[in-house]
C-alpha positions in Angstrom: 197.2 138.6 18.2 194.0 138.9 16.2 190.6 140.4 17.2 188.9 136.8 17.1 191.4 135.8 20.2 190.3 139.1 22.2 186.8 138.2 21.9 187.5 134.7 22.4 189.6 135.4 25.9 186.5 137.6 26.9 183.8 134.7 26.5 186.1 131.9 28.0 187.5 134.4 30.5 191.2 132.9 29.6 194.4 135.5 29.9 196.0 136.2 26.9 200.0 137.8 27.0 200.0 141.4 28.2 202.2 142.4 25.6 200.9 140.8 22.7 197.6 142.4 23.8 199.1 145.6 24.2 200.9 145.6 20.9 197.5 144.8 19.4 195.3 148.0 21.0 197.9 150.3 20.2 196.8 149.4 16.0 193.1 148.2 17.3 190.2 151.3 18.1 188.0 148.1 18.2 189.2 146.4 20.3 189.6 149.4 22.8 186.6 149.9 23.5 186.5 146.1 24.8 189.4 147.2 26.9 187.7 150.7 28.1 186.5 150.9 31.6 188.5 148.5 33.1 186.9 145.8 30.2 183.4 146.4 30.9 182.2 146.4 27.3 184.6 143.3 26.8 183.0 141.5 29.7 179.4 142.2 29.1 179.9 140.9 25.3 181.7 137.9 26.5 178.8 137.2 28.8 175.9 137.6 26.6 177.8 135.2 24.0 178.8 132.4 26.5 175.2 132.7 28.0 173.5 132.6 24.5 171.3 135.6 25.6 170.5 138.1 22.6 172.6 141.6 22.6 170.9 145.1 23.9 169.3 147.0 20.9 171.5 149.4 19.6 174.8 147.8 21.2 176.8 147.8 18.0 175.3 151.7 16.7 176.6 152.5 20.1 180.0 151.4 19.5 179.9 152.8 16.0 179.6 156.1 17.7 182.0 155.9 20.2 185.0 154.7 17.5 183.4 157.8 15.1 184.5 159.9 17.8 188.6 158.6 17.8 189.8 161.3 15.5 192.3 164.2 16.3 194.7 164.7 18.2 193.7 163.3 21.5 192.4 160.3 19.8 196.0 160.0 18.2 197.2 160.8 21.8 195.1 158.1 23.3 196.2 155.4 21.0 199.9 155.3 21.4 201.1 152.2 23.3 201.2 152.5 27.0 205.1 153.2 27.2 204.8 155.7 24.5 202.0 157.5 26.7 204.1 157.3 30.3 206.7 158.7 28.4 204.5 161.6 26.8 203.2 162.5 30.4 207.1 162.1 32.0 209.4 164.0 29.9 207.2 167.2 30.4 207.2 166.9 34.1 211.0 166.5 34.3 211.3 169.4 32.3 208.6 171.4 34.5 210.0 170.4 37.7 213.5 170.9 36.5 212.5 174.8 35.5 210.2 175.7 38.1 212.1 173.8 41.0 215.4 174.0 40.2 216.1 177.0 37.6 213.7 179.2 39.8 215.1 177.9 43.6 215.2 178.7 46.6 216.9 181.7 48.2 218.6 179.5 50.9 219.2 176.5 48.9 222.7 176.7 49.6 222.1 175.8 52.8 219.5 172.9 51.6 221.0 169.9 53.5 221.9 167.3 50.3 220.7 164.4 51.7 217.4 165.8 52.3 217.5 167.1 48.2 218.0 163.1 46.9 215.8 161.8 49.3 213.2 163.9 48.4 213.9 163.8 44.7 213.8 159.3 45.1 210.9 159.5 46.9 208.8 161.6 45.4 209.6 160.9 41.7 209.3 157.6 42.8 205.9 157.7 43.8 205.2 159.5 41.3 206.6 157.0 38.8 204.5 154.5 40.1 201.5 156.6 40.0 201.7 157.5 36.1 202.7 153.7 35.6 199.8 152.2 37.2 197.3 154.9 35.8 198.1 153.6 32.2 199.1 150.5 32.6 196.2 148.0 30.5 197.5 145.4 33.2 194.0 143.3 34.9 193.3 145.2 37.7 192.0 142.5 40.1 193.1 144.8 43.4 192.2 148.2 41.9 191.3 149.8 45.4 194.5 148.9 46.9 196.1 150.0 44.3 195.5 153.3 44.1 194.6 154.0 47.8 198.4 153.5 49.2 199.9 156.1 46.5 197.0 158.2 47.4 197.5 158.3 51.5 201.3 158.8 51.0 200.6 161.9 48.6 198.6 163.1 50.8 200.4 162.4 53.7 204.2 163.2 53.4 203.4 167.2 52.5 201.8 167.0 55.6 204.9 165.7 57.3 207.1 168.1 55.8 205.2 171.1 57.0 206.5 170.0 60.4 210.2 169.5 59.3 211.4 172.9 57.6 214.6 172.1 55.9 217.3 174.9 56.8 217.0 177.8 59.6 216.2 180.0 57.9 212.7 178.7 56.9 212.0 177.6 60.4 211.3 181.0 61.6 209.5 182.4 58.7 205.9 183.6 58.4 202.9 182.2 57.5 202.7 184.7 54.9 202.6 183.6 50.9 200.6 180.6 50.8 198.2 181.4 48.2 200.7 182.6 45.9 202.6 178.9 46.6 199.9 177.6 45.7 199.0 179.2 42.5 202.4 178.6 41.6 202.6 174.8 42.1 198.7 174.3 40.6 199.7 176.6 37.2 202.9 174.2 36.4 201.5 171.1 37.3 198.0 172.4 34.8 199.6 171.5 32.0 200.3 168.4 33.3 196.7 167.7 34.1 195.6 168.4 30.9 198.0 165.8 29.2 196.7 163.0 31.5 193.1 164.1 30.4 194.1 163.6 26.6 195.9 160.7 26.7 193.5 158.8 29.1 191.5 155.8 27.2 188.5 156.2 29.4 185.6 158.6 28.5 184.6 159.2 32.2 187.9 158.8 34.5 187.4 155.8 37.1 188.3 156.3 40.5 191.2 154.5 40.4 192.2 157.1 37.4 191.1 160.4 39.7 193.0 159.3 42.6 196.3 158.1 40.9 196.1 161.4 39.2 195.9 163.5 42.5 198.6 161.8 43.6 201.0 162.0 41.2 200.2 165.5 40.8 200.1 166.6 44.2 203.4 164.8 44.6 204.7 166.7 41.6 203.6 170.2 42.5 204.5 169.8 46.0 208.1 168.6 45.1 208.5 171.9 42.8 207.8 173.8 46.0 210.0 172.1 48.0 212.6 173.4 45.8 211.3 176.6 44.8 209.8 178.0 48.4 212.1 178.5 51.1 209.1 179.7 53.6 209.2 176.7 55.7 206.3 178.1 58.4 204.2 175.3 59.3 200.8 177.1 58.5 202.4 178.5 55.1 203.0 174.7 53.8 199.7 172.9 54.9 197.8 175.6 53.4 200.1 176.6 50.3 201.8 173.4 49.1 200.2 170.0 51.0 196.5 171.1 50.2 197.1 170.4 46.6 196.8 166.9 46.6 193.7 167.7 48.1 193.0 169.7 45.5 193.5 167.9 42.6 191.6 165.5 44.2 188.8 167.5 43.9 189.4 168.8 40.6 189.5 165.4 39.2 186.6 164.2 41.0 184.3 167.1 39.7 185.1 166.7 36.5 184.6 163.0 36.9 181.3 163.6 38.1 180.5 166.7 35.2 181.3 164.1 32.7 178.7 161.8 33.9 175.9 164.5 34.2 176.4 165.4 30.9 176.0 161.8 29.6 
């Protein structure tokens, strides 16, 4: 694969193998920035070639600036190949859950019913799986809203669900008390986290698709540690101290979606 057949698939708008495309941005800044924004540079050059029409003044100088920018470590971060970079954001949040879940559990985990721990662990890190793998995958993204919107309502929505199931006896008949610290705890592991997927994102301004895959997998993740970690199972304590941060990452990443565009 050669940077003549990139901007050749862009103009005639024919596929080219994922792989071999992959394999090629990984070694490619270029080409990249075809690639960025779901392929809106990429698209837009391939339309004003196959159209004939003249390029915008100050296209290319653009560009120039954008590829002077790629040094450092996030720009090293940013081009390792896609499995490199799921596997940069996954190894630290097995290791984070596995610490602050597991190391630092529950008082009553001993009563924690075992088929509730695997199905919990499947499900979750499943979804949560999925969410990193669609987030950086360079696949065409034809169905982008309903890709992200289904990971998104289920994050959202199985915290919610397990605030009306405690898990043992004990936690049934607990307080509401403790729900701000729960949820300091579960938004300071899962920062570093959030940071990681910042760097390693190829996109100067996160899209949509990018915010809300990342509020999901992180609301999944932090509310997965405290499933573990918090044995207050008070209906009030878990809506407002562990299934309101999906919600809030959702925020997070939306404002800082939108501060990036202000301040362009």
């Amino acid at each position: 694969m050669d940077c003549p057949q990139i901007r050749d698939s862009f103009v005639n708008g024919a596929p080219l193998p994922l792989e071999r495309v992959q394999e090629h941005l990984a070694a490619c800044p270029h080409c990249r920035e075809l690639f960025a924004r779901e392929g809106e540079l990429g698209r837009s050059l391939g339309a004003h070639e196959s159209s004939g029409l003249p390029l915008a003044d100050g296209l290319f100088e653009q560009i120039e600036q954008r590829l002077a920018r790629e040094t450092g470590p996030r720009a090293w971060l940013r081009s390792r190949p896609t499995s490199q970079r799921f596997m940069l954001v996954l190894l630290p949040l097995v290791l984070l859950l596995s610490a602050g879940g597991l190391l630092q559990r529950r008082a009553d985990f001993a009563h924690y019913p075992l088929s509730r721990v695997a199905l919990l662990l499947c499900i979750y890190f499943i979804a949560i799986v999925l969410a990193f793998g669609k987030e950086l995958s360079e696949a065409p993204r034809r169905d982008a809203f309903g890709d992200y919107l289904g990971l998104l309502a289920f994050a959202l929505a199985v915290p919610v669900l397990a605030a009306f199931a405690p898990a043992t006896e004990l936690s049934r008949f607990a307080d509401s008390g403790g729900a701000a610290n729960c949820f300091r705890y579960g938004a300071l592991l899962t920062l570093p986290i959030a940071a990681l997927l910042w760097a390693i994102d190829r996109d100067e301004r996160p899209s949509m698709r990018t915010v809300c895959l990342s509020a999901a997998a992180l609301g999944l993740s932090a509310n997965l540690l405290l499933e573990l970690h918090c044995e207050n199972g008070n209906t009030v304590h878990v809506l407002l101290g562990h299934a309101s941060l999906g919600v809030a990452w959702l925020a997070a990443w939306a404002a800082t979606r939108r501060l990036i565009h202000l301040r362009k």
